[in-house]
C-alpha positions as CSV (number, residue, x, y, z in Angstrom):
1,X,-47.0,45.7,5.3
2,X,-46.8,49.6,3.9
3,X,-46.2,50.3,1.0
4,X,-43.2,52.9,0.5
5,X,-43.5,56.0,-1.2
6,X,-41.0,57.5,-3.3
7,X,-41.3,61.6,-3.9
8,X,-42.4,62.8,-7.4
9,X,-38.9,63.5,-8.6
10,X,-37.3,59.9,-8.2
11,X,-38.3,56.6,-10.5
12,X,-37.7,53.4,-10.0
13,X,-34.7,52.0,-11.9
14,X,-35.4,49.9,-14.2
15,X,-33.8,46.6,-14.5
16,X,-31.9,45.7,-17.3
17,X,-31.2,41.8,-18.2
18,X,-27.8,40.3,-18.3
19,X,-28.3,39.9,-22.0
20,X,-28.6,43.4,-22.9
21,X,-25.9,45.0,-21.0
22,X,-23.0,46.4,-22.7
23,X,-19.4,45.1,-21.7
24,X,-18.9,48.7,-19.8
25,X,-22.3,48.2,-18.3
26,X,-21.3,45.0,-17.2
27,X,-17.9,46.1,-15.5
28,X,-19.6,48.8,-13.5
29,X,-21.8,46.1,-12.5
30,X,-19.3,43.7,-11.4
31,X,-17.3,46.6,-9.4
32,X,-21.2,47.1,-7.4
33,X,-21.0,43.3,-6.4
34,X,-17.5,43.3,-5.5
35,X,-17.7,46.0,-3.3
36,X,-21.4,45.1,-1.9
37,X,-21.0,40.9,-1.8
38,X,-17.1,41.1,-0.7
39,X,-16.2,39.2,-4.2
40,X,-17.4,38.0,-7.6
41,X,-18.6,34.2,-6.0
42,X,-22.5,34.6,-6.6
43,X,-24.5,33.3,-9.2
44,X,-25.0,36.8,-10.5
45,X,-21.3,37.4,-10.8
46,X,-20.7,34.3,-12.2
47,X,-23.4,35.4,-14.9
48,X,-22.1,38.9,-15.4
49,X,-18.5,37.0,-16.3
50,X,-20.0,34.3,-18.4
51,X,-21.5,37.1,-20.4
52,X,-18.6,38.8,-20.6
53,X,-16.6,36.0,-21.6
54,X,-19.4,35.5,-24.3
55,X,-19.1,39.3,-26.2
56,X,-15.6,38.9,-26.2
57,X,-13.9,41.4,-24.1
């Protein structure tokens, strides 16, 4: 397999756990699986909701 390259400019995003997300960082996230899974059913979803649920908003 090769190995893509990615020009200079560009980083990888960095992935940032479900437990350090802010609640607006978690809405735009649920919005991205809505549109990209057809609905909040995954586990991820699920997750993002839980932890939601959890800070209080």
């Amino acid at each position: 397999m090769a190995e893509e390259t990615k020009p200079e400019g560009e980083k990888a995003a960095k992935r940032i756990k479900i437990n350090k997300l802010s609640v607006s960082e978690i809405d735009a996230k649920l919005n991205e699986v809505k549109t990209s899974q057809g609905g909040l059913g995954s586990r991820y979803a699920r997750q993002l909701l839980l932890r939601k649920k959890a800070l209080g908003k």
